[in-house]
N, C-alpha and C positions, 0 to 999 in steps of 0.2 A: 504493500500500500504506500510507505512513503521511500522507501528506496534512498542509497546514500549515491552518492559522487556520481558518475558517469550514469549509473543504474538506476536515474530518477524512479520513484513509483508513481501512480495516479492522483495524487494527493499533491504532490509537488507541481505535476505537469498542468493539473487542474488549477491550481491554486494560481502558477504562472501566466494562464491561458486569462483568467480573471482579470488582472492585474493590466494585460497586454491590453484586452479592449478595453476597460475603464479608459488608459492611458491613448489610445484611438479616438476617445471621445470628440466631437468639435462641439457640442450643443451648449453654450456655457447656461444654459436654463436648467441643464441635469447633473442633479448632487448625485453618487455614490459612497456610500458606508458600507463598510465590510468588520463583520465581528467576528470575533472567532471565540466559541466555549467547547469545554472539554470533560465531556463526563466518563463513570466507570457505574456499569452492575455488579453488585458482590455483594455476595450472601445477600441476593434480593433486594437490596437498598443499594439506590439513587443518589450516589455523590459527586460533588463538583471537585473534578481535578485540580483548579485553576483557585483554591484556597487551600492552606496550610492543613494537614491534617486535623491540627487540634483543636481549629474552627471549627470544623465540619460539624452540623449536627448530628444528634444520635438518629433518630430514627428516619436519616435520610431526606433526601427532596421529593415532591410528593410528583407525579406526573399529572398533567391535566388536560382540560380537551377546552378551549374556547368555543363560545356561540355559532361562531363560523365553520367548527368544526376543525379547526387545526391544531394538534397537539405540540405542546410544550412542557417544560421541567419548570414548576414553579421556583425561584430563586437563584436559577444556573446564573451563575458569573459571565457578562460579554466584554468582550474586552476589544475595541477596534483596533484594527491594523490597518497597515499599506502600502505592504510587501508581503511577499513569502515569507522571508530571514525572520521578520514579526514573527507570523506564525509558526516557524520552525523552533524560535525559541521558546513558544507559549508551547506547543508538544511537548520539548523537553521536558519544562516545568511540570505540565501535568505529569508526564512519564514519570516524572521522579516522585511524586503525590500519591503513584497510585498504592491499594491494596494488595499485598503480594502474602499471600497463604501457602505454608508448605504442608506439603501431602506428601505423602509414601506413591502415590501413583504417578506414574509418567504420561 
């Protein structure tokens, strides 16, 4: 999915392809914003990557569905960017945030 050096993944090429047309733009009447949030499932609760552990609440962020019908993570952290390298360091962060459980199983 995100692939390092030469070995881009879809996440990087996608995230680049963004960036490219924003920056294509001529219509100066149109704003773009780009956010990026980063969550994890585990053991059934809904947590946001993109704060310190010790924040994090206990019983999770709850999911929900708006009137319109579109589902959302009540309280997920956005964070805007505007570049990839943004986003590549807000992965990190989360990556480093996440839940990691060791098992006996492979």
């Amino acid at each position: 999915m995100v692939g390092y050096g030469s070995n881009k993944g879809i996440v990087p090429i996608a995230c680049d392809e963004i960036f490219k047309r924003i920056n294509l733009n001529q219509d100066k009447n149109l704003e773009y914003q780009v956010q990026f949030s980063m969550l994890e499932i585990y053991n059934e609760k809904v947590q946001d990557l993109l704060i310190p552990p010790k924040n994090k609440p206990a019983g999770g962020l709850k999911v929900r569905e708006s009137a319109t019908g579109a589902v959302y993570v009540e309280g997920l952290s956005k964070h805007p960017v505007d570049c990839y390298k943004m986003i590549a360091e807000k992965m990190d962060e989360g990556y480093n945030n996440r839940s990691i459980g060791s098992t006996l199983m492979n």
